[in-house]
TORPA-4810 file (N, C-alpha, C, O; in nm, 3 decimals):
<nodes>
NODE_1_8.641_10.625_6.874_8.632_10.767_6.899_8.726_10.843_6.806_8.676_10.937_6.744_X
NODE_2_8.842_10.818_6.789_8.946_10.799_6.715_8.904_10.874_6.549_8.927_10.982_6.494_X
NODE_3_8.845_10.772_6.521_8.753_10.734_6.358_8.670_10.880_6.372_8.681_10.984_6.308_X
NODE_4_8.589_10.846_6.475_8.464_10.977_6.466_8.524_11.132_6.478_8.465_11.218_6.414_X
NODE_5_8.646_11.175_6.563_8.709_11.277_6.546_8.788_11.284_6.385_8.824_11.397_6.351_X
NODE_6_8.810_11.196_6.312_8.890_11.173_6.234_8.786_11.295_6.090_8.824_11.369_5.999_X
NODE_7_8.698_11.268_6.124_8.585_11.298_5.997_8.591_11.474_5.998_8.587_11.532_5.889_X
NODE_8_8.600_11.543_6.108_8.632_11.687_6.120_8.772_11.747_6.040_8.786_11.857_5.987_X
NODE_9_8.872_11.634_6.051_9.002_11.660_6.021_9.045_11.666_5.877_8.987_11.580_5.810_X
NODE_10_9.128_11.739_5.809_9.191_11.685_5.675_9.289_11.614_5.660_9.401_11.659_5.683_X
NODE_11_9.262_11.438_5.603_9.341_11.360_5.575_9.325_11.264_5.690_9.242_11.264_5.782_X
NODE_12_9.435_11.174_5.659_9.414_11.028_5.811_9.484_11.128_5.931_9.413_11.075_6.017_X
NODE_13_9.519_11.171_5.966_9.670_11.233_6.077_9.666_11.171_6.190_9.763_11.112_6.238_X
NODE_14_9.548_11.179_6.245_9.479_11.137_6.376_9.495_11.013_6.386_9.530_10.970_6.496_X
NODE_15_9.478_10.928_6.285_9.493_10.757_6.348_9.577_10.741_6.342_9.603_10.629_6.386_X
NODE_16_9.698_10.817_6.290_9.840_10.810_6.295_9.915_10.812_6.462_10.004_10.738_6.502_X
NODE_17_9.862_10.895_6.520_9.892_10.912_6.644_9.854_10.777_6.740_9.930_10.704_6.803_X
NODE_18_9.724_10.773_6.726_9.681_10.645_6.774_9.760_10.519_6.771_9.785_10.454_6.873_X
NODE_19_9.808_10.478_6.619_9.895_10.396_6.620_10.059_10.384_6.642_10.138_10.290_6.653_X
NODE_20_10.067_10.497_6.643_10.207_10.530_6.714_10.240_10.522_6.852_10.352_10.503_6.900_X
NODE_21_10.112_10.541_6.920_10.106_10.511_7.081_10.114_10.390_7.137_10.184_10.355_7.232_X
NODE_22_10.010_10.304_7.048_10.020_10.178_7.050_10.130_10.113_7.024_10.171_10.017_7.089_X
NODE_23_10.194_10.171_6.908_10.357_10.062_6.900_10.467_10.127_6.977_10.577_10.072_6.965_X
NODE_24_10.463_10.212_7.039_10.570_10.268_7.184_10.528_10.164_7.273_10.615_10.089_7.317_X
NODE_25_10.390_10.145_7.310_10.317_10.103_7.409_10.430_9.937_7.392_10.520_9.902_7.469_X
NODE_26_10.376_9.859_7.253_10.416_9.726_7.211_10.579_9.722_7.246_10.636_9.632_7.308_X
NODE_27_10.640_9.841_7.189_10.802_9.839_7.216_10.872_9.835_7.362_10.989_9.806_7.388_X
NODE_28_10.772_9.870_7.447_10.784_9.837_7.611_10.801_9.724_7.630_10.903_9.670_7.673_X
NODE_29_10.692_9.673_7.595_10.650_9.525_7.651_10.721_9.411_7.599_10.781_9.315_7.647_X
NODE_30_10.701_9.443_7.515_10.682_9.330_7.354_10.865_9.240_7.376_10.950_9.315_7.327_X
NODE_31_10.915_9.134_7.424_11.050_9.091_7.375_11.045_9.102_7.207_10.931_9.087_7.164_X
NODE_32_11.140_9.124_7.109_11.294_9.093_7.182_11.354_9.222_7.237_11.461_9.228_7.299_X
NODE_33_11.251_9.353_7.200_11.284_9.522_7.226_11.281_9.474_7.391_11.377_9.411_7.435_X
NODE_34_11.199_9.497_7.451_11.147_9.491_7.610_11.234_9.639_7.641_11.351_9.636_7.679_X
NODE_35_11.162_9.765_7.618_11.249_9.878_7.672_11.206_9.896_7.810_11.263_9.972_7.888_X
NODE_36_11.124_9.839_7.833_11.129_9.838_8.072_11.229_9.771_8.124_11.241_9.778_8.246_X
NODE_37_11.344_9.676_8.035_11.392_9.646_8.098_11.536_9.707_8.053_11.632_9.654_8.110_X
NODE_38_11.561_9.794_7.975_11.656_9.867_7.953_11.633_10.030_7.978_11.533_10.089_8.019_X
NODE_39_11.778_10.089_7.933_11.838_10.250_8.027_11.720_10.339_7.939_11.679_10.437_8.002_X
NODE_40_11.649_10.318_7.781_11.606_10.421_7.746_11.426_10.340_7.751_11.349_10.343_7.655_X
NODE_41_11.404_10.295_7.847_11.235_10.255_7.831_11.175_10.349_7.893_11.053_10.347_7.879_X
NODE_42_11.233_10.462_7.982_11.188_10.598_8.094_11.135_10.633_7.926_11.022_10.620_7.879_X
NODE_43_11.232_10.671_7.873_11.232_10.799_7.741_11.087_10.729_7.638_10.988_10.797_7.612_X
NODE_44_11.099_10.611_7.600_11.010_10.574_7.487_10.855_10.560_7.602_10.753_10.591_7.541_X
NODE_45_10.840_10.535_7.694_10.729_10.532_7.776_10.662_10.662_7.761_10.553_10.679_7.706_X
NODE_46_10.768_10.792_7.837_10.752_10.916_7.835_10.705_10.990_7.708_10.613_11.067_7.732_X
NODE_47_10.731_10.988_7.621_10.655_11.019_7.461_10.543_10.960_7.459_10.450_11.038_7.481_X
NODE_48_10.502_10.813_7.435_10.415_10.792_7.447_10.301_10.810_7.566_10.185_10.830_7.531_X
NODE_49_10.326_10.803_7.670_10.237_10.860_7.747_10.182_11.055_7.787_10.081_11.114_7.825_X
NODE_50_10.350_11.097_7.741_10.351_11.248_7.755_10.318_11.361_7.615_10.250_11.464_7.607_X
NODE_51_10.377_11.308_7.548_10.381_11.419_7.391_10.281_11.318_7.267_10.228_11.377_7.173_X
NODE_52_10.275_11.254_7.274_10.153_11.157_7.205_10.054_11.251_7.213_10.041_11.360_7.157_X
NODE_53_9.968_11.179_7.310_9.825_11.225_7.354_9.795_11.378_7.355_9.681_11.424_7.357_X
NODE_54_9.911_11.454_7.354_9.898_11.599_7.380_9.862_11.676_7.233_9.772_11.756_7.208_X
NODE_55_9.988_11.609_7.130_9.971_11.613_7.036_9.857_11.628_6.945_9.829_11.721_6.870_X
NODE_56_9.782_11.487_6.974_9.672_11.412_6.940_9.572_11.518_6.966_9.509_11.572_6.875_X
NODE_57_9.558_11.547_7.095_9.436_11.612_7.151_9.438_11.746_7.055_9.340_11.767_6.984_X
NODE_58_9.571_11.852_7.052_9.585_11.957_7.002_9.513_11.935_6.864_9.422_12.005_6.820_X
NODE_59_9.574_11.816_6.797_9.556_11.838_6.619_9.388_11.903_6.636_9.355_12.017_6.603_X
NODE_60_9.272_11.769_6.712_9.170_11.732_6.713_9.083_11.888_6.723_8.994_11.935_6.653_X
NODE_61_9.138_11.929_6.816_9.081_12.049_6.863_9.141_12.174_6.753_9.061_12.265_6.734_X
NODE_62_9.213_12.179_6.713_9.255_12.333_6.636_9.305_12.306_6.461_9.337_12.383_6.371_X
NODE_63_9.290_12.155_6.471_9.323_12.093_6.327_9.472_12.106_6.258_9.502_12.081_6.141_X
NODE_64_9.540_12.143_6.346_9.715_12.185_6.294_9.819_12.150_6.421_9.785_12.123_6.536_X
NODE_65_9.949_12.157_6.371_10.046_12.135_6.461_10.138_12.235_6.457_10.212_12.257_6.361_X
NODE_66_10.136_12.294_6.556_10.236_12.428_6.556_10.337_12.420_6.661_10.307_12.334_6.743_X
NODE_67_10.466_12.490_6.690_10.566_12.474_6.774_10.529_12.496_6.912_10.598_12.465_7.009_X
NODE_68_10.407_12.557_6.914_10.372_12.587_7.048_10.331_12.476_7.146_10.319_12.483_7.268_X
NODE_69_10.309_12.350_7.044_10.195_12.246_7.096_10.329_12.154_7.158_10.317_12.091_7.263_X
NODE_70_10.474_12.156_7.069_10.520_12.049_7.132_10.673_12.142_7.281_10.767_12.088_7.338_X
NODE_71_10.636_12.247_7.285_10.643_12.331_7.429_10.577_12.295_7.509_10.633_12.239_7.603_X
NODE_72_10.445_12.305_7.511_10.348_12.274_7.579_10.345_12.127_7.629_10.295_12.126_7.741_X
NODE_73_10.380_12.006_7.588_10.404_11.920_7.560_10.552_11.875_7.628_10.567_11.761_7.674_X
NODE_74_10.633_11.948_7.629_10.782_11.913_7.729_10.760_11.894_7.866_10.825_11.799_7.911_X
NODE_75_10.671_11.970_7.967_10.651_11.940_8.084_10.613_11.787_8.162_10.652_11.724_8.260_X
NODE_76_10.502_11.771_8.041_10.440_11.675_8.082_10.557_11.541_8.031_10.579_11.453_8.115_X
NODE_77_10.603_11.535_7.942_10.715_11.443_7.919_10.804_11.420_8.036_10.813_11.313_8.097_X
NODE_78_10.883_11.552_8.066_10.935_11.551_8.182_10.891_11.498_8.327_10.970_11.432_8.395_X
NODE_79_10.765_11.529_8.369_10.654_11.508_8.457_10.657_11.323_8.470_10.658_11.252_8.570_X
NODE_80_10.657_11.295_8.347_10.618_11.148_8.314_10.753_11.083_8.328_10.761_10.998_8.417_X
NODE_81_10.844_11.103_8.268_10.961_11.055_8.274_11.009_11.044_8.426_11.065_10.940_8.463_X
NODE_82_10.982_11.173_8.533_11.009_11.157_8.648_10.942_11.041_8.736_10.988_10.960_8.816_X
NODE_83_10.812_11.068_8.688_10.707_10.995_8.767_10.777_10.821_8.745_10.809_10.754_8.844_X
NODE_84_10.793_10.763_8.592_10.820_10.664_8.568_10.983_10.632_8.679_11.006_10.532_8.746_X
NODE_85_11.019_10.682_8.673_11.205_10.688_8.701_11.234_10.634_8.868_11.321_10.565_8.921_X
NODE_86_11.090_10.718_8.924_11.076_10.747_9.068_11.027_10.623_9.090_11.103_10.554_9.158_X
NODE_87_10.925_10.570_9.057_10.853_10.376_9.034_10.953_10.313_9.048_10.974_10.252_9.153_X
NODE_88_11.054_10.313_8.929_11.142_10.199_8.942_11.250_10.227_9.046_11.323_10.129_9.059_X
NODE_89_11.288_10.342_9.133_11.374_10.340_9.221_11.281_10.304_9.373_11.327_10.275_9.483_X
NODE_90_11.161_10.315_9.338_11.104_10.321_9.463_11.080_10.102_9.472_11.098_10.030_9.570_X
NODE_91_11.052_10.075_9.376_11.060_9.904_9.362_11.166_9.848_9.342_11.171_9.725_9.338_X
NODE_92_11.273_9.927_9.325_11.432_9.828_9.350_11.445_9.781_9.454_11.490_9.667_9.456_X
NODE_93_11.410_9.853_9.592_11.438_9.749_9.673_11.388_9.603_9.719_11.436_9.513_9.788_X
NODE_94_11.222_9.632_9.621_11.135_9.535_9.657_11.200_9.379_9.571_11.165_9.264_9.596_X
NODE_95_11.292_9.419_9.478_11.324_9.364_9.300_11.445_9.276_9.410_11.448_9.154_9.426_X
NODE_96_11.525_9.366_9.466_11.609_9.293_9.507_11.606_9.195_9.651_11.702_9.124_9.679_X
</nodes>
């Protein structure tokens, strides 16, 4: 889908995003990084799931990146970061 939005756009930009999501995604998981199991995996999760995709969607639709897009874009980071933060306090007790 990626590819087929790509053809409207000027230049690669778009699969750029794509693969940037994917290696946040890999930097979670992936040893010897494993950021779920360290203090900043909330933060690298939160981009990629929050300001990524937002990004992405904006370029696709209006073909540019303007300051407005990554405003727009802070909530949901925040949103995500909470949501993630709240998971792992709500399964600590299960952990321990």
């Amino acid at each position: 889908m990626g590819l087929h939005l790509n053809r409207y756009l000027y230049g690669i930009v778009f699969p750029y995003f794509g693969f940037a999501v994917l290696f946040l995604g890999c930097l979670y998981v992936i040893p010897p990084l494993s950021f779920f199991r360290r203090a900043g995996g909330e933060i690298v999760l939160a981009y990629g799931l929050g300001m990524l995709p937002v990004l992405g969607a904006y370029l696709v639709q209006v073909n540019d990146l303007t300051r407005r897009v990554y405003l727009v874009s802070l909530p949901l980071i925040a949103a995500t970061g909470l949501w993630i933060w709240m998971e792992k306090l709500a399964n600590r007790a299960i952990d321990s």
